[in-house]
ROLUMVEX-925309 format. One record per residue (C-alpha): residue in three letters; x, y, z. Coordinates in steps of 0.5 Angstrom, whole numbers, plus 500, padded with zeros to 3 digits. Layout:
<rs>
ALAXYZ;...
</rs>
This chain:
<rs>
UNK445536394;UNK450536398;UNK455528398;UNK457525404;UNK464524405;UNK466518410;UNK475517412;UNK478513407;UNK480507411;UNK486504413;UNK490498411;UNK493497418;UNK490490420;UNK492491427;UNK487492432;UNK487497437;UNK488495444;UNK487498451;UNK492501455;UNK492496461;UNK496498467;UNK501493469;UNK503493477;UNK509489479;UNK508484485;UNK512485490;UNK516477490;UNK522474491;UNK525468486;UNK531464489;UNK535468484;UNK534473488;UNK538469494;UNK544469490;UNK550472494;UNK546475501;UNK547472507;UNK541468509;UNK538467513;UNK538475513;UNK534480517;UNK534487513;UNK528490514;UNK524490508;UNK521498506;UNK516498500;UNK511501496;UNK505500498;UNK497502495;UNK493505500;UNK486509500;UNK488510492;UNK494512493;UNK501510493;UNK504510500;UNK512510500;UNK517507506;UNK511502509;UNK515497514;UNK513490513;UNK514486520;UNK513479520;UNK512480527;UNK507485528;UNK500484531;UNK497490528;UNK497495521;UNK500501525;UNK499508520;UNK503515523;UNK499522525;UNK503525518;UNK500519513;UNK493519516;UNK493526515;UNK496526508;UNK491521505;UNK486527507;UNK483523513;UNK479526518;UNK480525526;UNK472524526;UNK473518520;UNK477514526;UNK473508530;UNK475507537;UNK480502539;UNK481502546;UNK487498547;UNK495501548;UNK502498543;UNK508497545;UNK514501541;UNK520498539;UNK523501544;UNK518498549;UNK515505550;UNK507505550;UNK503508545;UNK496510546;UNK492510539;UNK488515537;UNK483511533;UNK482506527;UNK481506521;UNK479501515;UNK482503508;UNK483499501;UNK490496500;UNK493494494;UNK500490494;UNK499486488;UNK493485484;UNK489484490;UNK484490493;UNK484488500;UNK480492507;UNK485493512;UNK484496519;UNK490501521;UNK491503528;UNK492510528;UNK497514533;UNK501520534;UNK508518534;UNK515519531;UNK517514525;UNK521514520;UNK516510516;UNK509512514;UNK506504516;UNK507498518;UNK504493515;UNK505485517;UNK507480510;UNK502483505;
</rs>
């Protein structure tokens, strides 16, 4: 006759509790203010959530009309030439230069909490940031 034996319970009343992950929101509190010149015009450079994965020195330009993603980023994120859609009008740089685009892509951004559908104009050019992204 063989005996069952099952684990001797413990007396830890606390329970379990899931591995949540914790990202930060990107936000700034009046706290913040204290000591800079204001109104200030640096350039704000982040982190940014793209296609799952976290994409560093992301611009953020109030005053860009379109999401603009670098030939080495797209290509980073393992996308294909073949994934882009047409986009048939051209950019002007912030030299005033004009930019042809090589296409478009829609790819899911996170800046917060929330996953977003975002439309990047891909382009082959030089720049110091991986994307430009207007406000998140």
């Amino acid at each position: 006759m063989s005996v069952a034996r099952f684990p001797i319970e413990s007396n830890d009343t606390n329970p379990k509790r899931a591995r949540v992950e914790i990202r930060p929101v990107l936000g700034f509190s009046d706290e913040d203010k204290i000591e800079t010149i204001q109104p200030h015009d640096d350039t704000l450079v982040v982190t940014v959530r793209i296609g799952g994965y976290d994409v560093k020195r992301v611009l953020v330009d109030q005053g860009s009309a379109v999401k603009v993603m670098y030939l080495d980023l797209y290509k980073g994120l393992g996308l294909r030439l073949e994934d882009l859609t047409t986009y048939n009008s051209y950019l002007n740089s912030f030299e005033g230069k004009t930019v042809i685009p090589k296409g478009q892509i829609r790819l899911p951004t996170q800046t917060g909490s929330e996953v977003v559908e975002v439309k990047f104009i891909m382009v082959d050019a030089y720049s110091p940031y991986t994307a430009i992204v207007a406000r998140p």
